[in-house]
C-alpha positions in Angstrom: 61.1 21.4 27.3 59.4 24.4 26.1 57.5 22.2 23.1 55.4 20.3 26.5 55.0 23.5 28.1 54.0 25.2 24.6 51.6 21.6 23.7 49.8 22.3 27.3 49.7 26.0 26.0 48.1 24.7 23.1 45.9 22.0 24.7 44.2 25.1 26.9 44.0 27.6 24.1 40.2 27.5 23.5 37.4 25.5 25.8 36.3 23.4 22.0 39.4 21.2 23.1 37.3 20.5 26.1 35.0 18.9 24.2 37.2 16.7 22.1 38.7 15.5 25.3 34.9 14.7 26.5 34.2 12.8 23.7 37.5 10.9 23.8 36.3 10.3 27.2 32.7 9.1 26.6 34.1 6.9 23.8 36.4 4.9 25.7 33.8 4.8 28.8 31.5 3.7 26.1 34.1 0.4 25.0 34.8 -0.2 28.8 31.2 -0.7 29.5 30.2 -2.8 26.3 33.3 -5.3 26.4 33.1 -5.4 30.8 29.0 -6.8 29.9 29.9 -8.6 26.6 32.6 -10.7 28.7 30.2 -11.2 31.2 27.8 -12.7 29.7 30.1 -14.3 27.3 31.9 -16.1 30.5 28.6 -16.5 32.2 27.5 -18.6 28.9 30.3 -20.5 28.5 29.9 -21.6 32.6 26.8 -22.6 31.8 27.5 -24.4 28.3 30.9 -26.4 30.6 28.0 -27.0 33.2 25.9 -29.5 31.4 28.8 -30.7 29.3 31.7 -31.3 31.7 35.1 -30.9 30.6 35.5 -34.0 28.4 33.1 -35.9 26.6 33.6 -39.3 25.5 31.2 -40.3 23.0 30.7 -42.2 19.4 30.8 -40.6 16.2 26.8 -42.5 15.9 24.5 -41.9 18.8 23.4 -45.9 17.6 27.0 -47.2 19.0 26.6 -48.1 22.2 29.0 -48.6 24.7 29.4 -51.5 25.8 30.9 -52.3 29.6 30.6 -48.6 30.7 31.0 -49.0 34.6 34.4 -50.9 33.9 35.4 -48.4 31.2 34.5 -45.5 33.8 36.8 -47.2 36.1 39.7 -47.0 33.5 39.1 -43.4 33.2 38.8 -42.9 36.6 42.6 -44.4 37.5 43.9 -41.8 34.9 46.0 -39.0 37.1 44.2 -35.4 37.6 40.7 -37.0 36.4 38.0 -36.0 39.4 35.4 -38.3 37.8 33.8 -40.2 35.2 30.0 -40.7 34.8 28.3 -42.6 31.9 25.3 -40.9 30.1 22.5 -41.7 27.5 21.1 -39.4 25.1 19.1 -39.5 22.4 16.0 -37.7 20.6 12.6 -38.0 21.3 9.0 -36.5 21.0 7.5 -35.2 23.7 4.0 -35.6 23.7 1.4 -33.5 25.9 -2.2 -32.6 25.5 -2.7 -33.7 22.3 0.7 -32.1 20.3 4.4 -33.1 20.5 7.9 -31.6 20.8 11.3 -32.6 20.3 13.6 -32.7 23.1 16.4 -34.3 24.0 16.7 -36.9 27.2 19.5 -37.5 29.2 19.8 -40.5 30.9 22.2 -40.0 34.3 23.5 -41.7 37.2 22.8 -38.6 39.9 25.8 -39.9 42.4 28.4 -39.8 39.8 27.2 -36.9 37.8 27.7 -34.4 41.0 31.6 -35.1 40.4 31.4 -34.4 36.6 28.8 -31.4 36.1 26.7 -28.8 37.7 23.3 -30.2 37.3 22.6 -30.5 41.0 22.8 -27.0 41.6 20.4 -26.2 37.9 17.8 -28.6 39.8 18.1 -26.2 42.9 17.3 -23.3 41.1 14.6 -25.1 39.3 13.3 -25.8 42.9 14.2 -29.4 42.9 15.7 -29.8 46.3 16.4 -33.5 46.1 19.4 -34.1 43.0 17.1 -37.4 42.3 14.1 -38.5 39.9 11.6 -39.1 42.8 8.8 -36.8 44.2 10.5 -34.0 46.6 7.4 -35.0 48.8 8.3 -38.7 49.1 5.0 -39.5 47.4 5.0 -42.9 44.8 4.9 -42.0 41.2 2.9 -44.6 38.6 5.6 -43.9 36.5 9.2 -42.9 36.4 10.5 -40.0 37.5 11.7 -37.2 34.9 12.9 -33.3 35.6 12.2 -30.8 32.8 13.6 -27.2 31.6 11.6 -25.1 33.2 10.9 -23.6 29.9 9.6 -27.2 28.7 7.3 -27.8 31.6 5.6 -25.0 34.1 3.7 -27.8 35.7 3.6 -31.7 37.2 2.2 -34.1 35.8 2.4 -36.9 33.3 4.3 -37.0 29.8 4.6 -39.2 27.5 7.7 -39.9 25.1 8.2 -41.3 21.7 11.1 -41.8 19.6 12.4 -44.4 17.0 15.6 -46.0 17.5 17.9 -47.4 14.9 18.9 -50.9 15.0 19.0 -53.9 12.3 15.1 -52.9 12.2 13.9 -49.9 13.4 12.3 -49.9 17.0 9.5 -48.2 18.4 10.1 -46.7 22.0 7.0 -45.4 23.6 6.9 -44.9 27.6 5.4 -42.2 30.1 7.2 -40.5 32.8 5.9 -38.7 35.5 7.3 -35.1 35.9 8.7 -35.0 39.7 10.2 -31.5 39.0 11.9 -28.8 37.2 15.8 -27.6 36.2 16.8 -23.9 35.4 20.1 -23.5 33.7 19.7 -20.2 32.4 20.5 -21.4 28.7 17.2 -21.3 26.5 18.6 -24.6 24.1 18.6 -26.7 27.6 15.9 -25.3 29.2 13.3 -25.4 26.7 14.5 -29.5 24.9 15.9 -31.0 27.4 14.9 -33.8 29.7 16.5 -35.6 32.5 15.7 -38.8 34.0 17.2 -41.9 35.6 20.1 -43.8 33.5 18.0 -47.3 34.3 14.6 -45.6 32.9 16.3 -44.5 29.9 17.7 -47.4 29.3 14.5 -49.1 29.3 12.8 -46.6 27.1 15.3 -47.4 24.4 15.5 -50.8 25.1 19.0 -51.2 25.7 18.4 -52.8 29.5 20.0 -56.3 28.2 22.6 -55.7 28.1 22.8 -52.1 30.0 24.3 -49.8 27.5 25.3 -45.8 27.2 26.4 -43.8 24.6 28.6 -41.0 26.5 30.8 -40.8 29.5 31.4 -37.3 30.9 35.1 -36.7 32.5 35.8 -33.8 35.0 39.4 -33.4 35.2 41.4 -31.3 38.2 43.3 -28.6 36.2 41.7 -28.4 32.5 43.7 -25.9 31.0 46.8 -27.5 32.7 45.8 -31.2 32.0 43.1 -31.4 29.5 45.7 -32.4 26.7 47.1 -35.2 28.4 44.0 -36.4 30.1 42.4 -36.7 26.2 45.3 -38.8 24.9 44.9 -41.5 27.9 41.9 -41.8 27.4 42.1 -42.5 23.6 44.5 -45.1 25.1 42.2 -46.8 27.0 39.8 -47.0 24.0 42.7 -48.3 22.0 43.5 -51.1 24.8 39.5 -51.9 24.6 39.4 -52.3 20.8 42.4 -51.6 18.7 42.6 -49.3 15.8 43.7 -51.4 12.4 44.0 -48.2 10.6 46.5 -45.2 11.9 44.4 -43.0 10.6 41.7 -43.6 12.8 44.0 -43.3 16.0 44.9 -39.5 17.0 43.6 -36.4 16.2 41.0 -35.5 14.4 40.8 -32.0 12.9 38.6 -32.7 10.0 36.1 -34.0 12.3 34.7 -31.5 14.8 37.7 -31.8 16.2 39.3 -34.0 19.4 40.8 -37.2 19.2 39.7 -40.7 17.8 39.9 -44.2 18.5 37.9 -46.0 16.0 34.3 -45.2 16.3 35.0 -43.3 19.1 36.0 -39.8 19.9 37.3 -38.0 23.0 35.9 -33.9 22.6 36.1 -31.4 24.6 33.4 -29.1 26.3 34.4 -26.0 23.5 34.8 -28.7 20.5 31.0 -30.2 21.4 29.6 -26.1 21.2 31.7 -25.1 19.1 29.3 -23.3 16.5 27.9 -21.6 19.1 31.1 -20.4 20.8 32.7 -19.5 17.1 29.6 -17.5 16.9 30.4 -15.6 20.2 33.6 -14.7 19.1 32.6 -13.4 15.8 30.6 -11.6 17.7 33.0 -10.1 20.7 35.3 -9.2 17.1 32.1 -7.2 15.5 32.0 -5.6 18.7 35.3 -4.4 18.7 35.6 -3.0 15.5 32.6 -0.5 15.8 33.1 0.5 19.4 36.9 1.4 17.8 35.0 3.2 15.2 34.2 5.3 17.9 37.6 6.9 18.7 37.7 7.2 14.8 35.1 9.4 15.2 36.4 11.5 18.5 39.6 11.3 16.2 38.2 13.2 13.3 36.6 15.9 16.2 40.4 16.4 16.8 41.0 17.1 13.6 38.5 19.8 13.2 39.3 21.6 16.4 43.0 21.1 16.4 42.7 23.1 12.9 40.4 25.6 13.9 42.8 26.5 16.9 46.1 26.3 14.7 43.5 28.9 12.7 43.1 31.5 15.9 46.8 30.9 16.6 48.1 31.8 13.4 49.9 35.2 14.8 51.3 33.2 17.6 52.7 30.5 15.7 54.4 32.7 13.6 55.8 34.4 16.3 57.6 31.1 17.6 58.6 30.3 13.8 60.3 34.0 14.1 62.0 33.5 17.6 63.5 30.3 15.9 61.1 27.2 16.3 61.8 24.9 13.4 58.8 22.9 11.3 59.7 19.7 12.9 59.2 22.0 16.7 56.3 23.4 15.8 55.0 19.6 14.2 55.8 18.1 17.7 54.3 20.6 19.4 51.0 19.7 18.2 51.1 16.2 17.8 51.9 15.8 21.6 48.9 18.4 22.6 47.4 16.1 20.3 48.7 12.9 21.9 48.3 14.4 25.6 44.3 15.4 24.5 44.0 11.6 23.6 45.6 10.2 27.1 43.7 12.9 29.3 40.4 11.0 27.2 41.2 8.0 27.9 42.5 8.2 31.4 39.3 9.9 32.2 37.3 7.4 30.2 38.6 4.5 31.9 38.3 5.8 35.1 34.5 6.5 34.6 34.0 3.2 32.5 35.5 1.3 35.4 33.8 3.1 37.5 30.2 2.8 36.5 31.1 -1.3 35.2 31.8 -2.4 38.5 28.8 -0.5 40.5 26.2 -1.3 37.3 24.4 -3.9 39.2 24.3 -0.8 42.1 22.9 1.3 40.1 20.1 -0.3 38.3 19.1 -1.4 41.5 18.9 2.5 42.4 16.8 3.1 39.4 14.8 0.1 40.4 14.6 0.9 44.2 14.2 5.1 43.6 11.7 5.0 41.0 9.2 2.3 43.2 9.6 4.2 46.4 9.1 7.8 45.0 6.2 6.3 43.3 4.9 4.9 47.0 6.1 8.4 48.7 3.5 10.2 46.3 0.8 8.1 46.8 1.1 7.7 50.7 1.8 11.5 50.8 -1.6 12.0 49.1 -3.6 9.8 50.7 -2.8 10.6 53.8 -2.9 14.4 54.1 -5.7 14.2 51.7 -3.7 16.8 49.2 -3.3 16.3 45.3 -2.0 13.2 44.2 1.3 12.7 44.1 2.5 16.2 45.1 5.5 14.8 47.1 7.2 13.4 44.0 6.1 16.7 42.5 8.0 18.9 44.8 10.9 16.8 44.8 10.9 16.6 40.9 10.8 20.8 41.3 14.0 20.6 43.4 15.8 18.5 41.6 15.7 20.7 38.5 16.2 23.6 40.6 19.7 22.2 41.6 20.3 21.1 38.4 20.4 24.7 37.0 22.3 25.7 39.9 25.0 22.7 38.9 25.4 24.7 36.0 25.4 27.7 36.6 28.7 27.4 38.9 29.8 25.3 36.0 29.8 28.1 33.7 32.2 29.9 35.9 34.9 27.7 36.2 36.3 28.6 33.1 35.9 32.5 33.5 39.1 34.5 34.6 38.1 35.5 38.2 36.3 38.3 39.0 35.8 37.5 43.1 35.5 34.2 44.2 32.0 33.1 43.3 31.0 31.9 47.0 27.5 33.2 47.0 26.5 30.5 44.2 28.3 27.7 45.7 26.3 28.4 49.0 23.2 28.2 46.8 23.8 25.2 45.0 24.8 23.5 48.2 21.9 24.5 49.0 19.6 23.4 46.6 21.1 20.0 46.6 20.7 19.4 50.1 17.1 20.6 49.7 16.6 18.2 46.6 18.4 15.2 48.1 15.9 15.3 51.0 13.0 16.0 49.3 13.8 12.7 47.2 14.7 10.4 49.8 11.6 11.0 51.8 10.5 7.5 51.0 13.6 6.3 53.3 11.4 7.2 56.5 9.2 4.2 56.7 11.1 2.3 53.8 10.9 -1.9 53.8 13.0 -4.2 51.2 10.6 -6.2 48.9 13.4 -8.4 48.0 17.0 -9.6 48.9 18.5 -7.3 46.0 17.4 -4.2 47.7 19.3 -2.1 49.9 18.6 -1.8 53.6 17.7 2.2 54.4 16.4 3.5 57.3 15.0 7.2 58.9 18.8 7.7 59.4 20.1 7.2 56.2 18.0 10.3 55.1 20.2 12.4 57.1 23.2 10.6 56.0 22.6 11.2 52.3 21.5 14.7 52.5 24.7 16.0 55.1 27.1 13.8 52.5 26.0 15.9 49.5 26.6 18.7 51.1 30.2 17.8 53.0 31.1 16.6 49.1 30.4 20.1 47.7 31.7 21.7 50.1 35.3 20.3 50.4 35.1 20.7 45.9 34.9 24.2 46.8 36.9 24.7 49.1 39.7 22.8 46.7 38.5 25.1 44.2 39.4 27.9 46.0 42.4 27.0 47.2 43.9 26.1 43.4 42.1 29.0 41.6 45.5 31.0 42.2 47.1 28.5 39.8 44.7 28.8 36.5 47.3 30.4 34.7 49.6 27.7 35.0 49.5 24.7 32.1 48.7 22.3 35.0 45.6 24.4 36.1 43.9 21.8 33.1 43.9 19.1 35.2 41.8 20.2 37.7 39.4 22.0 35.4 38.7 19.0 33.8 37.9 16.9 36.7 35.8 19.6 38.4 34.1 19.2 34.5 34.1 15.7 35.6 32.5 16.1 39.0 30.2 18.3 38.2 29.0 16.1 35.5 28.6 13.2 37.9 27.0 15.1 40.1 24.7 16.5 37.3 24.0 12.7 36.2 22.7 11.9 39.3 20.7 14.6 39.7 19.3 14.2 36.0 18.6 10.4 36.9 16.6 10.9 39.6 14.7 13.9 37.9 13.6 11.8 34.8 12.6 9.4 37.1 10.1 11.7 39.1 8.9 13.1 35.6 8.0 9.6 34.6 6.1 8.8 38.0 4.5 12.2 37.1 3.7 11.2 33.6 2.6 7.1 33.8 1.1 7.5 37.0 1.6 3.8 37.9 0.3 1.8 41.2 1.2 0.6 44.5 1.9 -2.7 42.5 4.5 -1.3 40.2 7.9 -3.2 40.8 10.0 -0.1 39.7 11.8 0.8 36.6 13.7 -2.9 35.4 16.5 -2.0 33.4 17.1 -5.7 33.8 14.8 -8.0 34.1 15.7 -11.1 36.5 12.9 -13.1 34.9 13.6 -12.3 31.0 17.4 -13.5 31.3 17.5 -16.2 34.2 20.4 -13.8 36.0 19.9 -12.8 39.2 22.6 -10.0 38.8 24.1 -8.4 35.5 27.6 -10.4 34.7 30.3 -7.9 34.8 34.3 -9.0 33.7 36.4 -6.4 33.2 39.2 -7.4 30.6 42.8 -5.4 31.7 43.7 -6.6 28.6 41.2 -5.0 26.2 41.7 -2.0 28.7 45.6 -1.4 27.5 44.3 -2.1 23.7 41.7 0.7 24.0 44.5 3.0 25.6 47.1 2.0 22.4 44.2 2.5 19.6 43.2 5.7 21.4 46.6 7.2 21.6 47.3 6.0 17.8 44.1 7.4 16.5 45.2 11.0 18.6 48.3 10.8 16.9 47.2 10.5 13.3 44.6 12.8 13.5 47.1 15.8 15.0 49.0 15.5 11.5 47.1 17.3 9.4 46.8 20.0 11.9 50.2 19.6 12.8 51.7 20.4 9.2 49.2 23.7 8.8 50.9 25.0 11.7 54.6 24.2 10.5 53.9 25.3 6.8 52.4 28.7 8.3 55.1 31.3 6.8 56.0 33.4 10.1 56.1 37.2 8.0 52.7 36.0 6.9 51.6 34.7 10.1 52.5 37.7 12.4 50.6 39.6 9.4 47.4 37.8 10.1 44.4 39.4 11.1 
């Protein structure tokens, strides 16, 4: 027992340990934060990718082989158990031309009844601001030509375009035609929104020419449970194709590995939504593995701060040590000792890290809407402020940037005594920095008075809520120091560390805030923007097609970071560790 209490001893034996535990801390809220946004927008892409491709595709291994019969084949598929729906497709290449210059892109061909069962191009259409999931004018006007519905990246405008491609056949064919744009799709992935085109399965099969007989070169399947059922839903269908047209090789019938995967049948294959992107998903996860490896070089680095204090304290202790050697602690006691202050500095770290990483994951979306909100409004408060009382420009944002430093100095100048033995409770600087909060929080929420969302992202404030945020500051520090009083009696106790750390913590929080806000005022001070100045974006709605930052929190990753923290700790208390045992106690109670 008395190696814990003696490894808490330790763990408190200089304020540097402080700061290992901090950057263990900022480390691992670093890797929360990075793999929470990474697997956002790694499961956001992937939604979007399964979105246009459905879960199954069924297509040829030549875009030239048609399929013949696809309504009955669809059928088939359709009678298969767990499968939601089946709808036939044709793509192929083409050259958009427009004003004089040409593009490629890639048509799609679709049946919009059946492809609301497979995919989720009705709702891409809707945030294009198609509101009809068809290829006719929203309007109900008549077209000269048939309907077609654009990325949004391909086409800012109506109009008319005209397409050009050459399809393979005993001779080659020319395919020229013009389409009338009747609107515009958004799915948020540049590859679809700036190549591809939809239209009408009919049109597209007469701009190929492949009306007589009707023909299609993919069927997309949705299937009911696709981790549960995808396997078996694949292999029925590959028997379907067999029933159709019989394989005379083995070979050709049954998985395919050396060929992008999925299972064949003859000319045909049966993929699924990851096999058809797969390059670009492989590249995801080579990425998401990069990722790891140098946010874990992180710890390393806390790891080797460790090191360096842990030695520099087993330095100052030398006396002491030798002095437990003498009252009879073995090497191996004294080893322990330090590799579980060592270990326990590592778990505080992460505990703490997690706990702020979670934290400030889950609200990001909050806060950079603060940033945005804060920064536009205190810009507005110091231009209405001038204008209307006639004084210097911006003098409001001035004043409020004045008291927000003002507490910030107070914030740290209570911080500097936590850590002092006490001399008399310091109540007279708590009262002041209480204070100087309240006075900075309502000097920087003046713009809640006469406040008016611009859009449905921003919060709703009113007069009251000024009155709210300022009292709540204050309540806040008040009950920290009234729980600072009460466990001050305890801060020669091992345990005291706990709350000396979070009060570190809160402090810190609180400073952040503050800080924010402050650099915020200083740039309004500095830029001097206009009324017409949207606010700081962090995050751009309009650059990444997201109307909120994706956020997924892995548990998973969460108890990885926690092992590799712990096992990084670990390693770097050895060397420490072993100066302390090999410390010869005559020599050591010697030491100066």
């Amino acid at each position: 027992m008395y190696k814990l209490f003696m490894a808490f001893r330790y763990l408190r034996a200089h304020k540097i340990i402080y700061f290992s535990i901090v950057g263990v801390a900022v480390g691992i809220m670093t890797m929360v934060v990075v793999t929470s946004l990474m697997g956002g927008f790694s499961r956001d892409m992937k939604s979007r990718i399964r979105g246009m491709q459905t879960d199954i595709v069924v297509m040829s291994f030549d875009k030239n082989l048609w399929i013949p019969d696809y309504e009955g084949l669809c059928k088939e598929i359709e009678s298969i158990p767990d499968v939601l729906g089946c709808a036939p497709r044709l793509e192929y290449e083409a050259w958009l031309g427009r004003s004089g210059s040409y593009s490629d892109v890639h048509i799609v061909g679709i049946v919009p009844e059946k492809e609301k069962k497979v995919s989720k191009l009705e709702e891409y259409f809707h945030k294009g601001l198609k509101r009809n999931f068809d290829f006719k004018d929203d309007g109900g006007l008549a077209t000269r030509y048939p309907g077609a519905v654009l990325g949004v990246e391909l086409q800012r405008a109506g109009g008319t375009v005209g397409l050009l491609t050459a399809r393979h056949s005993t001779t080659p064919i020319l395919c020229v035609k013009d389409f009338e744009v009747v609107g515009r799709f958004r799915s948020g992935m540049v590859e679809y929104d700036s190549n591809y085109i939809f239209m009408d399965l009919s049109a597209a099969q007469e701009f190929l020419q492949v009306s007589d007989p009707p023909r299609a070169n993919v069927l997309a399947v949705a299937v009911k449970d696709y981790e549960l059922h995808g396997q078996a839903v694949r292999e029925q269908i590959l028997e379907k194709l067999h029933a159709r047209r019989p394989c005379n090789n083995p070979e050709d019938h049954g998985p395919a590995p050396y060929f992008s995967g999925g299972y064949r049948c003859g000319l045909y294959r049966a993929l699924t939504w990851e096999q058809t992107k797969r390059v670009l998903l492989q590249a995801v996860e080579v990425e998401k593995g990069m990722q790891y490896i140098l946010l874990s070089l992180i710890i390393v680095v806390a790891g080797f701060n460790i090191v360096a204090v842990y030695t520099l304290v087993v330095r100052a202790k030398t006396r002491d040590i030798g002095i437990l050697r003498a009252l009879g602690g073995t090497e191996g006691g004294v080893t322990s000792i330090f590799l579980m202050s060592g270990g326990i500095c590592g778990f505080i770290g992460s505990i703490f890290g997690i706990v702020l990483g979670l934290l400030l994951a889950l609200n990001l979306n909050e806060i950079l809407d603060f940033i945005r909100v804060v920064s536009r409004e205190m810009n507005r408060m110091g231009l209405d402020h001038a204008r209307i009382l006639n004084v210097f420009e911006r003098g409001m944002t001035a004043e409020a940037g004045v008291a927000l430093a003002i507490a910030q100095g107070m914030l740290i100048w209570n911080w500097k005594v936590l850590y002092k033995e006490r001399q008399g409770h310091p109540w007279m600087r708590m009262i002041g920095a209480g204070l100087a909060l309240a006075a900075a929080t309502w000097l920087s929420t003046g713009w809640m008075t006469d406040y008016r969302p611009h859009d449905n992202y921003d919060a709703t404030f009113g007069p009251a809520s000024r009155w709210i945020f300022s009292a709540l500051i204050v309540a806040v520090w008040a009950l920290f120091c009234v729980v600072w009083r009460v466990l001050d009696r305890y801060r020669r106790q091992p345990s005291w560390i706990f709350f000396g750390f979070g009060a570190t913590i809160f402090m810190a929080a609180l400073s952040v805030g503050v800080i924010a806000t402050h650099l915020i005022a200083d740039g309004i001070l500095m830029q001097q923007p206009d009324y017409s100045w949207p606010g700081l974006e962090l995050f751009s709605r309009q650059i990444y097609y997201l109307d909120r930052v994706p956020v997924y929190v892995d548990y998973g990753a969460l108890v990885y970071i926690v092992i590799w923290t712990l096992f990084v700790s670990l390693c770097c208390s050895i060397y420490p560790a072993m100066r302390a045992a090999a410390a010869n106690p005559v020599e050591a109670i010697r030491d100066e």
